[in-house]
C-alpha positions in Angstrom: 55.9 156.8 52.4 58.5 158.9 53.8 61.8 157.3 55.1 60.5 158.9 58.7 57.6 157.3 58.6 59.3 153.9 58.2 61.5 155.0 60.8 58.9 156.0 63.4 56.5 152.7 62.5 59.8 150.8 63.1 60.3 152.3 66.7 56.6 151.7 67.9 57.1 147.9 66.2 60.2 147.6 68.7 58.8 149.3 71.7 55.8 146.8 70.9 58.1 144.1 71.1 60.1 145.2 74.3 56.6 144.9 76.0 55.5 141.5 74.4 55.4 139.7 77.5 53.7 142.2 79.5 51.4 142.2 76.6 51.1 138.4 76.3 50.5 138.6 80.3 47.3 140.6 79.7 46.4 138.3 76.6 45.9 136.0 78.9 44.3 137.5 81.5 41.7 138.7 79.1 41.1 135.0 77.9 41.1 133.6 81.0 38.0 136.4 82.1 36.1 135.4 79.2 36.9 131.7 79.3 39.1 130.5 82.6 39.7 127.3 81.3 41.5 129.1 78.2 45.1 128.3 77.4 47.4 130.9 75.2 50.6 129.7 73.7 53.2 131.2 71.6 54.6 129.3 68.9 56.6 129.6 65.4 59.7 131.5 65.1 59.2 133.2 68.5 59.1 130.6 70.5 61.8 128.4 68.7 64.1 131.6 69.0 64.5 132.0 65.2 62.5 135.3 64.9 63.8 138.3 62.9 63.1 142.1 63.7 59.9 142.0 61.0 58.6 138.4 62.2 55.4 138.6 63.9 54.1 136.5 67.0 52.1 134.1 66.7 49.7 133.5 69.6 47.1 131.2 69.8 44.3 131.3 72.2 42.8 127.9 73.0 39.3 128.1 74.2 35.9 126.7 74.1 34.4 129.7 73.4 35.8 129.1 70.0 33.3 126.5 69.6 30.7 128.9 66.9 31.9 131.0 64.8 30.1 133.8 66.8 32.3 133.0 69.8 35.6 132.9 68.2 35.2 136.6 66.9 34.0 137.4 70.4 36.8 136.5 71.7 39.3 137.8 69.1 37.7 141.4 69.4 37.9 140.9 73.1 41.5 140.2 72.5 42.2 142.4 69.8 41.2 145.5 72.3 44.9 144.8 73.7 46.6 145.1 70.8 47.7 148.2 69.3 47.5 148.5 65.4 51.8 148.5 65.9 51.5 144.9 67.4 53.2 141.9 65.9 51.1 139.9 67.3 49.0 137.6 65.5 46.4 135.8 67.2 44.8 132.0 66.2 41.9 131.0 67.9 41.2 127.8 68.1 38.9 125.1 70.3 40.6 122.3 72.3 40.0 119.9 69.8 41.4 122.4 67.1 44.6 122.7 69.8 45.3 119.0 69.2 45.4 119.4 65.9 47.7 122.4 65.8 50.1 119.9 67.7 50.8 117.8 64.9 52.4 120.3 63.7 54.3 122.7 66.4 57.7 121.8 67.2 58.1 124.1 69.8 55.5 126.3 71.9 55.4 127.9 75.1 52.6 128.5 77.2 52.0 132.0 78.7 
């Protein structure tokens, strides 16, 4: 791969990332039409502020949907529709129950 073809992925990865909230916002928005009781949270080195320009962002989408199997690819190609191929994000679908699990072991999330 050519050193401009580094350089151009690495400028759609940043613009990517100066819209991540805007992005997150419509995350969100998507889950919430599909499921409204849905929840989306970042969490690892995003949301602890300990992210590095290649990190990606971890989002996970908390939803009952994600109950079957069936429904938590529903919803993840619902959700993946947002995303460009550039995107860092990363999504996790998980069920309520699954959430509380995920808890033992987050330090630090924030909820979009």
């Amino acid at each position: 791969m050519s050193l401009g073809l580094y350089r151009r992925l690495w400028e759609r990865r940043a613009e990517e990332l100066r819209n991540l909230w805007a992005t997150l916002e419509r995350l969100k928005a998507r889950a919430r039409e599909l499921d409204p009781g849905a929840q989306v949270y970042v969490f690892g080195s995003f949301a602890k502020g300990t992210h590095r320009p290649d990190s990606d962002v971890d989002v996970l989408v908390v939803t009952s949907l994600a109950e079957t199997e069936e429904g938590r690819l529903y919803v993840r190609a619902e959700l993946g529709r947002i995303l460009s191929p550039y995107s860092p994000i990363e999504l996790h679908i998980a069920t309520p129950e699954q959430f509380a699990w995920y808890l033992q072991f987050l330090d630090v999330y924030v909820e979009v």
